[in-house]
C-alpha positions as protocol buffer text, in pm:
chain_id: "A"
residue {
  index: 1
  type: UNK
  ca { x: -2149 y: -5481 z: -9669 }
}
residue {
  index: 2
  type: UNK
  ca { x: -1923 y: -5391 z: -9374 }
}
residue {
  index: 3
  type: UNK
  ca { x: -2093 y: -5306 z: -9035 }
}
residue {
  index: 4
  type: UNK
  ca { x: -2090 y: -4979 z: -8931 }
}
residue {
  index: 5
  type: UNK
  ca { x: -1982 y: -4959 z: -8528 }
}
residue {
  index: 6
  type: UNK
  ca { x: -2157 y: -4690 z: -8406 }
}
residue {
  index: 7
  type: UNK
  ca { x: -2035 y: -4539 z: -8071 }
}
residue {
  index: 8
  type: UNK
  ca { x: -2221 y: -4349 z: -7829 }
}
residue {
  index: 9
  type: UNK
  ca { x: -2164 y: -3998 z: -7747 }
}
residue {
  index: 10
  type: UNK
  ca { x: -1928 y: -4003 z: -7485 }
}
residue {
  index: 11
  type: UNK
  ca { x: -2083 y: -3752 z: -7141 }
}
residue {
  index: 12
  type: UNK
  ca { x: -1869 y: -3446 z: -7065 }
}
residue {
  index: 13
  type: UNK
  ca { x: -1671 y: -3424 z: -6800 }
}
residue {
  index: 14
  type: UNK
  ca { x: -1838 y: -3212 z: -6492 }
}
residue {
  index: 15
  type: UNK
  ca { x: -1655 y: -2915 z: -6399 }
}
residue {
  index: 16
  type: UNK
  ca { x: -1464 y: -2994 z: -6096 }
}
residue {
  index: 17
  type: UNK
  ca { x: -1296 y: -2643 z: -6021 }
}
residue {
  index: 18
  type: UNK
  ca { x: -1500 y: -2579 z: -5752 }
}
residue {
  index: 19
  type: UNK
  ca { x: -1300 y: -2830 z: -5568 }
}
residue {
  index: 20
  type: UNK
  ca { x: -1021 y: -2628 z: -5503 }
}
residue {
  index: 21
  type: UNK
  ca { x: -1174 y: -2344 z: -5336 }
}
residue {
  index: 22
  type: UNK
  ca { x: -1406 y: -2566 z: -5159 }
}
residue {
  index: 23
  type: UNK
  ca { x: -1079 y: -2724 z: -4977 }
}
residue {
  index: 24
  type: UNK
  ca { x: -915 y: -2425 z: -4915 }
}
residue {
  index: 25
  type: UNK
  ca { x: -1221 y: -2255 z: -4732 }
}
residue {
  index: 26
  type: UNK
  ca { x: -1221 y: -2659 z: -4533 }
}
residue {
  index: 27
  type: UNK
  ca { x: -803 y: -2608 z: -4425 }
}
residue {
  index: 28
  type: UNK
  ca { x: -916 y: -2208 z: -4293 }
}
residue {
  index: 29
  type: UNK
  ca { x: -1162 y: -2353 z: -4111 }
}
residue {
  index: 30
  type: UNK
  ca { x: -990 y: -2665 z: -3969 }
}
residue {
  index: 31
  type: UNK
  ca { x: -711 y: -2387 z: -3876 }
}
residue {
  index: 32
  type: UNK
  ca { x: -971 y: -2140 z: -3725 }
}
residue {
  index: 33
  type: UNK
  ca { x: -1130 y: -2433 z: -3483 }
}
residue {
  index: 34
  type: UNK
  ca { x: -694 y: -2529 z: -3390 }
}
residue {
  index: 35
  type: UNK
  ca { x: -700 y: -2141 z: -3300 }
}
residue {
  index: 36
  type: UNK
  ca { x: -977 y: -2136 z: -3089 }
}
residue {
  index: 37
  type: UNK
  ca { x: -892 y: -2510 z: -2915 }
}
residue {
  index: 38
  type: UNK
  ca { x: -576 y: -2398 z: -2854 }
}
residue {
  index: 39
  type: UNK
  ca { x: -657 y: -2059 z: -2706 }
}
residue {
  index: 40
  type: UNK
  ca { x: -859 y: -2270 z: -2479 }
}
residue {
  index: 41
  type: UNK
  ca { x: -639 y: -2507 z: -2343 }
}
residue {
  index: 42
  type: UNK
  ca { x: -433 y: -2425 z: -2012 }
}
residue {
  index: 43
  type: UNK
  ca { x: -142 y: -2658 z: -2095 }
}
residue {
  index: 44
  type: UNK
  ca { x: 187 y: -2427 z: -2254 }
}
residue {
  index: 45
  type: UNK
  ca { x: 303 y: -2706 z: -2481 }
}
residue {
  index: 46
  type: UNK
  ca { x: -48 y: -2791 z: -2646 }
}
residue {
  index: 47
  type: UNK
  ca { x: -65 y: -2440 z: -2734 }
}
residue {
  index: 48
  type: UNK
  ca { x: 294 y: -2472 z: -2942 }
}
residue {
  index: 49
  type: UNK
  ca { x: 149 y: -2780 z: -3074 }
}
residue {
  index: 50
  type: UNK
  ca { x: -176 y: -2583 z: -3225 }
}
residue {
  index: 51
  type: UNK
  ca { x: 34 y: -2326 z: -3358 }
}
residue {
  index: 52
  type: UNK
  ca { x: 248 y: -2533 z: -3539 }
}
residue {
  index: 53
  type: UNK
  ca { x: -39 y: -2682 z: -3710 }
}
residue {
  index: 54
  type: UNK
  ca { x: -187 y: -2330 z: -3768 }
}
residue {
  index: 55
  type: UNK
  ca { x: 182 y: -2267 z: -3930 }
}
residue {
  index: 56
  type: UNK
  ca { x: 93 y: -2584 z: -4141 }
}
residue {
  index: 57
  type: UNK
  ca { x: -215 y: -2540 z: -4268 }
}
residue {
  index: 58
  type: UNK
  ca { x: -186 y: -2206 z: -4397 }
}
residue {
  index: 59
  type: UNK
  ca { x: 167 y: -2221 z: -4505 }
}
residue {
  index: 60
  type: UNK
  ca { x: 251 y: -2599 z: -4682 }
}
residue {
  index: 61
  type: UNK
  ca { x: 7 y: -2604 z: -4948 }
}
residue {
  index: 62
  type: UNK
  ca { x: -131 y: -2927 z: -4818 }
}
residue {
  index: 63
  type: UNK
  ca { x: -541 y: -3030 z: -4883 }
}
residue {
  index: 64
  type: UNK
  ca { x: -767 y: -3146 z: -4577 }
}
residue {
  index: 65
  type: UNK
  ca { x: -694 y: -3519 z: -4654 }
}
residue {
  index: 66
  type: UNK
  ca { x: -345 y: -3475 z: -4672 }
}
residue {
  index: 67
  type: UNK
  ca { x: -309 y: -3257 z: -4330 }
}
residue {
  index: 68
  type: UNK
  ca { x: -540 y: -3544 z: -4174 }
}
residue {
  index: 69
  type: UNK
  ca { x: -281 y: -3803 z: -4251 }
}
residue {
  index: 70
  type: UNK
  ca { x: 26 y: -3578 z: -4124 }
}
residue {
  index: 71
  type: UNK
  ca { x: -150 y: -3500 z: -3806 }
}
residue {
  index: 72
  type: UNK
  ca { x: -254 y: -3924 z: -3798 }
}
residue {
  index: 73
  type: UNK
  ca { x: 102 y: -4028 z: -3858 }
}
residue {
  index: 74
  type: UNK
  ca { x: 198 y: -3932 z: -3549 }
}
residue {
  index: 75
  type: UNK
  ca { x: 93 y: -4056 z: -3195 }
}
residue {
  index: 76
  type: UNK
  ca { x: -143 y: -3781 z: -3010 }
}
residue {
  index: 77
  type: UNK
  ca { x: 57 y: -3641 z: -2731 }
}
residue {
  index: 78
  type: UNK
  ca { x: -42 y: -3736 z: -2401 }
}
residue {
  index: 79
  type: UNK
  ca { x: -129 y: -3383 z: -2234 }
}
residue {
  index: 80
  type: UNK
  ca { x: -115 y: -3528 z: -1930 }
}
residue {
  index: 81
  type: UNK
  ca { x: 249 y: -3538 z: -1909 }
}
residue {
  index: 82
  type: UNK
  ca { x: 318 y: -3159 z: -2008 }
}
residue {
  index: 83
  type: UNK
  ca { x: 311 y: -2950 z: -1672 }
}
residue {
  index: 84
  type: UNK
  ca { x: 382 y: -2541 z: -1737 }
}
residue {
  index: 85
  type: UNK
  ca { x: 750 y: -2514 z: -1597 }
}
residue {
  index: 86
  type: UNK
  ca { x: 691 y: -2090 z: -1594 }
}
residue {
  index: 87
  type: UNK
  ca { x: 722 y: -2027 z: -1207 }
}
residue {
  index: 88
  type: UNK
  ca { x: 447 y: -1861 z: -1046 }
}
residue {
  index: 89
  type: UNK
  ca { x: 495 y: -1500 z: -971 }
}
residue {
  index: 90
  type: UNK
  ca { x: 304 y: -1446 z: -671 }
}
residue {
  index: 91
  type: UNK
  ca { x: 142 y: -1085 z: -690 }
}
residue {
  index: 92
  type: UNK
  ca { x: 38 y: -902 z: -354 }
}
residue {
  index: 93
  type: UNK
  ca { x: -359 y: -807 z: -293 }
}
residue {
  index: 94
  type: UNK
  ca { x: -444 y: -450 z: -195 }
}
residue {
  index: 95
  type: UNK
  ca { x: -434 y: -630 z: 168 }
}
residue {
  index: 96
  type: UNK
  ca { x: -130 y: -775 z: 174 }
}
residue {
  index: 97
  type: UNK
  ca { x: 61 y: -467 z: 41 }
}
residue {
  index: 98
  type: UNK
  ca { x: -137 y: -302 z: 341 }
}
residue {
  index: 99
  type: UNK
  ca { x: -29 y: -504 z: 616 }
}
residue {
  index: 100
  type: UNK
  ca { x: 279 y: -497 z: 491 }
}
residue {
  index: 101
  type: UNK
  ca { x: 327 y: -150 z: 530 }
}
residue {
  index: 102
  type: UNK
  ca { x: 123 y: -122 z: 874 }
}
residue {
  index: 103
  type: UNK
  ca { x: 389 y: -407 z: 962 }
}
residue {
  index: 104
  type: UNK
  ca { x: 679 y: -178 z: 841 }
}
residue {
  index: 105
  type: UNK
  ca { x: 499 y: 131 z: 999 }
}
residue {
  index: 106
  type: UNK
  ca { x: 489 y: -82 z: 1349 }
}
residue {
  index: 107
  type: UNK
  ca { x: 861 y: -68 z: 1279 }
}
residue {
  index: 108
  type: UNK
  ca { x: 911 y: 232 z: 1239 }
}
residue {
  index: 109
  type: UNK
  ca { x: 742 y: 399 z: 1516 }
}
residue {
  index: 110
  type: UNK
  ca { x: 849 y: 139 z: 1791 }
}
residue {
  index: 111
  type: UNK
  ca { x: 1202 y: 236 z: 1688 }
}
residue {
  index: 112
  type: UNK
  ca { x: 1159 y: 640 z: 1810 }
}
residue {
  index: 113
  type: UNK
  ca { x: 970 y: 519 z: 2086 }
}
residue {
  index: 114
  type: UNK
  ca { x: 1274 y: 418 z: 2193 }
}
residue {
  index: 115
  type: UNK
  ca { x: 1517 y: 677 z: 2098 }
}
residue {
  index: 116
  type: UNK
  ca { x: 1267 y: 870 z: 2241 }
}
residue {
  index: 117
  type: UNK
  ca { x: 1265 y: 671 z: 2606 }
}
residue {
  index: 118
  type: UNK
  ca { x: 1685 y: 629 z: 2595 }
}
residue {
  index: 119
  type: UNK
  ca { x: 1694 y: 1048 z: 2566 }
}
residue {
  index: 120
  type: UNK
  ca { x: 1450 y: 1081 z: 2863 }
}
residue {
  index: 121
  type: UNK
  ca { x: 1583 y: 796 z: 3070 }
}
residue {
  index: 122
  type: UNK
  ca { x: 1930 y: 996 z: 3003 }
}
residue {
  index: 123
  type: UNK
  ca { x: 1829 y: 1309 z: 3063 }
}
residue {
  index: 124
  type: UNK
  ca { x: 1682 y: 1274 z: 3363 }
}
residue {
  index: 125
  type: UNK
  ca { x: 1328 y: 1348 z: 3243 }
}
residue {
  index: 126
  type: UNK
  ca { x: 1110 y: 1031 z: 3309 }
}
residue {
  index: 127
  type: UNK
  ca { x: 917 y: 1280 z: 3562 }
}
residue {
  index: 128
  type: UNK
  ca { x: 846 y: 1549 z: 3239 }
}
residue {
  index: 129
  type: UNK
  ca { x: 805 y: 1367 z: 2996 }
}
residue {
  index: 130
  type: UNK
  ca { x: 643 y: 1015 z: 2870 }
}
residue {
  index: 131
  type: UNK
  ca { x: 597 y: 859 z: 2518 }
}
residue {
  index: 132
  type: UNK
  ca { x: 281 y: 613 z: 2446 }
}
residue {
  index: 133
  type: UNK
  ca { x: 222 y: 424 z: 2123 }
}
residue {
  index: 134
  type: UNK
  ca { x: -117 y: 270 z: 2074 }
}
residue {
  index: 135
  type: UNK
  ca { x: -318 y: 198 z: 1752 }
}
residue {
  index: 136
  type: UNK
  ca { x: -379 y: 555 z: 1596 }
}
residue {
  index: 137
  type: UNK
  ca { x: -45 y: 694 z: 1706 }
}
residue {
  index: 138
  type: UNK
  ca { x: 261 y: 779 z: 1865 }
}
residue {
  index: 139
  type: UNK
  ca { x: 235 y: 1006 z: 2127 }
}
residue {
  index: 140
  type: UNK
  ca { x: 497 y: 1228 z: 2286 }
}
residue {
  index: 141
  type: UNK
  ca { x: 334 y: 1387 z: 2659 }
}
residue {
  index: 142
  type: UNK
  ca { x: 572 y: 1687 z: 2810 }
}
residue {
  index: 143
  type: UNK
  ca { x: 472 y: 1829 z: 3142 }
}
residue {
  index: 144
  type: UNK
  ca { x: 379 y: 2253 z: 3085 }
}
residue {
  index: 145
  type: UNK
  ca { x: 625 y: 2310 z: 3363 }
}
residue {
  index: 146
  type: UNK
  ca { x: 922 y: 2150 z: 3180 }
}
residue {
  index: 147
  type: UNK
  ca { x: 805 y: 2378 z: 2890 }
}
residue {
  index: 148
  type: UNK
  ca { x: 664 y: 2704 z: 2997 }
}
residue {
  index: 149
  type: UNK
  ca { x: 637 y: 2936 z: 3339 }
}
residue {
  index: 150
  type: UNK
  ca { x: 327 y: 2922 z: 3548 }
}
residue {
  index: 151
  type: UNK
  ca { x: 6 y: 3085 z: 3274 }
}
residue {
  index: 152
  type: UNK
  ca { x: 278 y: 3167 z: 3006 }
}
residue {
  index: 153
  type: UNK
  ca { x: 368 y: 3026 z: 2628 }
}
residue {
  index: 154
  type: UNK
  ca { x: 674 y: 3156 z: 2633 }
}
residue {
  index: 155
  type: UNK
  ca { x: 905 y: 2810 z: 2613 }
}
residue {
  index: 156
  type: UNK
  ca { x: 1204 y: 2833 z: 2878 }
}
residue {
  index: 157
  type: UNK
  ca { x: 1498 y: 2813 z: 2743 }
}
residue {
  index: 158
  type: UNK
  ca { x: 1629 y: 2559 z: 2903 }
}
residue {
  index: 159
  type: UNK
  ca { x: 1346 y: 2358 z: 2687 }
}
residue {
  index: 160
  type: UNK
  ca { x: 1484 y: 2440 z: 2341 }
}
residue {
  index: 161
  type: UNK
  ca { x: 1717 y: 2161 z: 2408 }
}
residue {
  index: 162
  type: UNK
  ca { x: 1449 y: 1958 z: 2451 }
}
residue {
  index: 163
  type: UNK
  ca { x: 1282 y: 2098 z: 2142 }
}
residue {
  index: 164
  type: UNK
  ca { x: 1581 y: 2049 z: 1953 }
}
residue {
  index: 165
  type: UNK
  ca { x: 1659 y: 1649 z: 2057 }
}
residue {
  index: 166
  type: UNK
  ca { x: 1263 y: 1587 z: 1977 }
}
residue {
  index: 167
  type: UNK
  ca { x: 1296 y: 1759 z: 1606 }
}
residue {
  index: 168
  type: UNK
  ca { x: 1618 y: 1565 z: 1549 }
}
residue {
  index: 169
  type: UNK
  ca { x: 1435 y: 1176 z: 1650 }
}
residue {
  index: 170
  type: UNK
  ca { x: 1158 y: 1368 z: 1411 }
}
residue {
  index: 171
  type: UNK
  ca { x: 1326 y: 1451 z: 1102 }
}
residue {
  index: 172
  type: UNK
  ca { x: 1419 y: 1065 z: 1056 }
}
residue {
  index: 173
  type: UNK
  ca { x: 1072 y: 1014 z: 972 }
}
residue {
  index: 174
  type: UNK
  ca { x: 946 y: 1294 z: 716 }
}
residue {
  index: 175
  type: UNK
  ca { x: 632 y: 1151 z: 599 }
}
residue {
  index: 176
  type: UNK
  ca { x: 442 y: 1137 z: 908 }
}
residue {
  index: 177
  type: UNK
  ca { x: 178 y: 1421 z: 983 }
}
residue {
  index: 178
  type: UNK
  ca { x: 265 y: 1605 z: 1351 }
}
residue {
  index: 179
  type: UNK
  ca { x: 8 y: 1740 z: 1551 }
}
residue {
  index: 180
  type: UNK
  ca { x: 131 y: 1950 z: 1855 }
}
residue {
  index: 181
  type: UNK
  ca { x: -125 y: 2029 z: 2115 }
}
residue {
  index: 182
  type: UNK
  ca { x: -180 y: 2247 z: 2407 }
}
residue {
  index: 183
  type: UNK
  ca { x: -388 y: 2157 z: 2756 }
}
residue {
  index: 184
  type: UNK
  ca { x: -443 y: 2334 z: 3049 }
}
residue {
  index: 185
  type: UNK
  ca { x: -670 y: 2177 z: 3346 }
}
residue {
  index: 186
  type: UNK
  ca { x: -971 y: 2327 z: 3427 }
}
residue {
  index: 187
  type: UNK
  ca { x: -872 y: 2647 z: 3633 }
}
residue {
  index: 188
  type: UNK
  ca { x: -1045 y: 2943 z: 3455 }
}
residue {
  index: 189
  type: UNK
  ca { x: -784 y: 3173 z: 3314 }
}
residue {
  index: 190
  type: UNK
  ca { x: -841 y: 3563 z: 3209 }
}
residue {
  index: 191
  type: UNK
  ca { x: -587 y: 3820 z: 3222 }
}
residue {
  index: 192
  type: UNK
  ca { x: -473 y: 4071 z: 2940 }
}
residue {
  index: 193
  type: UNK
  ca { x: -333 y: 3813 z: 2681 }
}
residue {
  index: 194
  type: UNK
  ca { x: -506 y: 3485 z: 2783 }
}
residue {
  index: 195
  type: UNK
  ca { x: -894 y: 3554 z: 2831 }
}
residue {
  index: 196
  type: UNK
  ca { x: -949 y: 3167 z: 2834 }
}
residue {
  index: 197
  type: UNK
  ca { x: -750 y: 2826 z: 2846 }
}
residue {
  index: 198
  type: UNK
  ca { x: -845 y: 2757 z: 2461 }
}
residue {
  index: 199
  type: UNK
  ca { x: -623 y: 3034 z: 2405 }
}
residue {
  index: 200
  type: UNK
  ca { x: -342 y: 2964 z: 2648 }
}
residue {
  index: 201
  type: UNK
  ca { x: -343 y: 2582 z: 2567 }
}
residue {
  index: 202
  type: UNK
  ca { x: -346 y: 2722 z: 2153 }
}
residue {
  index: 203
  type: UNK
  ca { x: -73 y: 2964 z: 2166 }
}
residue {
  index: 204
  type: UNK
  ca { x: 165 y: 2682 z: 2429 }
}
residue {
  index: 205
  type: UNK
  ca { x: 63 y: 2461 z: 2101 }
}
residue {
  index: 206
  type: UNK
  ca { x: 190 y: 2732 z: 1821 }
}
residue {
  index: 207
  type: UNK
  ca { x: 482 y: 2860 z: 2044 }
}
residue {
  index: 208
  type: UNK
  ca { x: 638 y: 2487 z: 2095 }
}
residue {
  index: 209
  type: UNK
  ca { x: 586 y: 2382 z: 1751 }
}
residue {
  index: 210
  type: UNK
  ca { x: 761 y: 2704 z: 1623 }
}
residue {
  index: 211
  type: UNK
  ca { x: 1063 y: 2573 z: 1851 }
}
residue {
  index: 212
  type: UNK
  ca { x: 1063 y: 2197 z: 1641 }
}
residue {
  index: 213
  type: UNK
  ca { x: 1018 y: 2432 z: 1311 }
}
residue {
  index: 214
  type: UNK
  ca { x: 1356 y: 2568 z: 1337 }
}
residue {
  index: 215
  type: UNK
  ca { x: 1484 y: 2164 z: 1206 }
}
residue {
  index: 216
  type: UNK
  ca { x: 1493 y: 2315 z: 852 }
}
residue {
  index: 217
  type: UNK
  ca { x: 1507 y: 1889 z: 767 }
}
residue {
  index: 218
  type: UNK
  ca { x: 1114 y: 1929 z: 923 }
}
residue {
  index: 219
  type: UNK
  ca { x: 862 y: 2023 z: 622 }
}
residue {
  index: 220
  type: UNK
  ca { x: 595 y: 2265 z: 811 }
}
residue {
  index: 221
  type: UNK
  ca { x: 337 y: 2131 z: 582 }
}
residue {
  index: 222
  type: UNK
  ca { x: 276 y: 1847 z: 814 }
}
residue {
  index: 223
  type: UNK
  ca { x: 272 y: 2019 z: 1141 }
}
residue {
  index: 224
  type: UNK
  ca { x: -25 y: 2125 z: 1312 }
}
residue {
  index: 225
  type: UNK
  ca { x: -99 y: 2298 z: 1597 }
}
residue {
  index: 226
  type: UNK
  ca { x: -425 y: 2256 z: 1838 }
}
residue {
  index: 227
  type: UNK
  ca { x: -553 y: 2379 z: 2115 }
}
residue {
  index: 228
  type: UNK
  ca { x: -780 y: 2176 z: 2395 }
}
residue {
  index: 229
  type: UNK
  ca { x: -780 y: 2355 z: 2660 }
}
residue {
  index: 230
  type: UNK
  ca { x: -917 y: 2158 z: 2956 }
}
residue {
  index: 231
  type: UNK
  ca { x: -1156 y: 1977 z: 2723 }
}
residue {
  index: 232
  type: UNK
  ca { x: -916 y: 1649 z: 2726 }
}
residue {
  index: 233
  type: UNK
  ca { x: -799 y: 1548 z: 3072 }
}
residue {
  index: 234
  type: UNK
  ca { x: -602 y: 1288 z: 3143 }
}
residue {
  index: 235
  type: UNK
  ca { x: -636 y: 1291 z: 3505 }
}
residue {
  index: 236
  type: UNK
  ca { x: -900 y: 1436 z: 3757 }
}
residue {
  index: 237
  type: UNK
  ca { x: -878 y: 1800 z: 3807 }
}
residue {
  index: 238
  type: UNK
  ca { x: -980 y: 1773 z: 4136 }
}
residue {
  index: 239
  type: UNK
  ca { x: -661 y: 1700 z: 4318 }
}
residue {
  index: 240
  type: UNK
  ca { x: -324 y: 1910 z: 4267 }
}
residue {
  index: 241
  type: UNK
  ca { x: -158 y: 1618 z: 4159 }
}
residue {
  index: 242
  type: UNK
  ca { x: -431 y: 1559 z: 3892 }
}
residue {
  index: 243
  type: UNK
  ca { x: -440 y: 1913 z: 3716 }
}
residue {
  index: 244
  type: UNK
  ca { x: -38 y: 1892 z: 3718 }
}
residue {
  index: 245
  type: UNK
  ca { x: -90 y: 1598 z: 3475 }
}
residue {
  index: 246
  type: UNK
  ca { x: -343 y: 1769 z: 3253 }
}
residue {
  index: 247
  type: UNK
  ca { x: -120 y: 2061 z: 3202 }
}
residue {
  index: 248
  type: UNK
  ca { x: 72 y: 1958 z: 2905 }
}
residue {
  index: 249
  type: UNK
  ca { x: 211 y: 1984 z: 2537 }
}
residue {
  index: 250
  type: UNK
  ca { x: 162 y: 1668 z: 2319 }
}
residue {
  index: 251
  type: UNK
  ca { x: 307 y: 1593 z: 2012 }
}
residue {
  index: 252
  type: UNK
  ca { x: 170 y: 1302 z: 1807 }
}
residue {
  index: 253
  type: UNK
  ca { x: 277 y: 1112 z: 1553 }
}
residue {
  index: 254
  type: UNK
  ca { x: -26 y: 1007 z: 1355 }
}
residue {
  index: 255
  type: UNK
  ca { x: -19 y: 650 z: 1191 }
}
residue {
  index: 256
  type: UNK
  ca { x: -114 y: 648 z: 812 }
}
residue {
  index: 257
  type: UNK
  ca { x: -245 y: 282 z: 828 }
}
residue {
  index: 258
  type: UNK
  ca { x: -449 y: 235 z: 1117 }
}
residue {
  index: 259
  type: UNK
  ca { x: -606 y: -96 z: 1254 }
}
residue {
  index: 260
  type: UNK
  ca { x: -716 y: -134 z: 1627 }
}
residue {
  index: 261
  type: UNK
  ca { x: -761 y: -469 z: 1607 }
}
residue {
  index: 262
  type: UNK
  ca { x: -396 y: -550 z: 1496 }
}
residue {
  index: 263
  type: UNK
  ca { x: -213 y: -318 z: 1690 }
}
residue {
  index: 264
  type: UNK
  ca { x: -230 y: -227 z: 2011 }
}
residue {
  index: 265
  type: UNK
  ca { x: -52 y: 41 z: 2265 }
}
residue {
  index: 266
  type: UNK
  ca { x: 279 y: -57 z: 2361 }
}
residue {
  index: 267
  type: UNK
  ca { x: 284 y: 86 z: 2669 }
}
residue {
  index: 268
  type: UNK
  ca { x: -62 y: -87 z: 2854 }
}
């Protein structure tokens, strides 16, 4: 009687679809920590790199071990060698752009300082008139009796001309704000249309800055007129010679970047 072979059960496989899934989720997050290294890095180059092996991963179908041995086949780069060839564009701070335009400003008002000098040398009016240009502004001083007769406003006209040169040097710099004002010295004044030298200076003030007005290149918004009366002298009212001097029309050009410590009067 034959022997029977008897064979043992064989064990069932184990189910090993799990596998697939489990390498996928491993390749997102091998490309996820690329992402994040490469977002991190400074160098230009290394960050191609990284992409191209975030382009790899999620595009060629490949499994963790077989993306490890691509990546391994290949020598590491040596990021020392890769230096950014983008030039640097050099952007201005708030305070450069600033002292950039006080420098242009500096410029720009040292060049009507001297148109304004060359028409007074010229004319003959270095006595009348005077120009000063120190930190806050450009300052333009006309003696009252080059402007107006003895207690008037009324401008001569013989200073219209005047007037009219001084609006044409003005017009060539429209965005600067233009204060005329009016000083006596410190006489009392009070007859029928001047009961004090606040109004006197005031309406000399209004009267000469009517006179630059009629430059229709001149935009009235930034004109404005002031009166001082004797309240800023320039010289002592004691002496004839003093209150001669304090009698006067300014006009002033008024900086729009100001800095004492930068700029200083050109005329000291």
């Amino acid at each position: 009687m034959s022997k029977k072979t008897r064979h043992e059960p064989h064990e069932e496989h184990a189910d090993e679809s799990w596998l697939l899934p489990y390498a996928d989720l491993l390749t997102l997050l091998l490309a996820l920590f690329l992402v994040l290294y490469a977002m991190s890095a400074t160098d230009a180059r290394k960050f191609e790199e990284m992409s191209e092996a975030f382009s790899i991963a999620l595009t060629s179908g490949t499994g963790i071990l077989d993306y490890n041995k691509t990546e391994s086949s290949s020598s590491p780069p040596d990021t020392k060698d890769y230096k950014s060839t983008s030039p640097a564009i050099p952007k201005s701070s708030p305070d450069q752009r600033r002292a950039e335009l006080m420098r242009q400003e500096q410029e720009d008002l040292e060049r009507l300082k001297k148109q304004l000098d060359n028409y007074i040398k010229n004319s003959g009016l270095t006595s009348e008139l005077s120009t000063q240009l120190n930190h806050s502004q450009l300052v333009i001083t006309i003696r009252d009796n080059a402007l107006f007769p003895s207690g008037e406003a009324v401008v001569k006209p013989e200073a219209r001309k005047l007037a009219k040169a001084i609006s044409q040097m003005l017009h060539k710099f429209p965005d600067y704000e233009i204060i005329v004002s009016g000083h006596t010295d410190d006489v009392p004044i009070s007859n029928s249309r001047y009961p004090s030298n606040w109004d006197l200076s005031s309406d000399r003030a209004l009267q000469f800055m009517k006179i630059l007005l009629l430059n229709s290149e001149l935009d009235p918004k930034r004109f404005m007129p002031i009166g001082y009366g004797e309240y800023h002298p320039i010289a002592d009212n004691k002496t004839p010679a003093g209150r001669a001097k304090n009698r006067r029309v300014e006009v002033s050009i008024i900086r729009k970047y100001q800095d004492s410590a930068t700029f200083t009067s050109v005329n000291e």
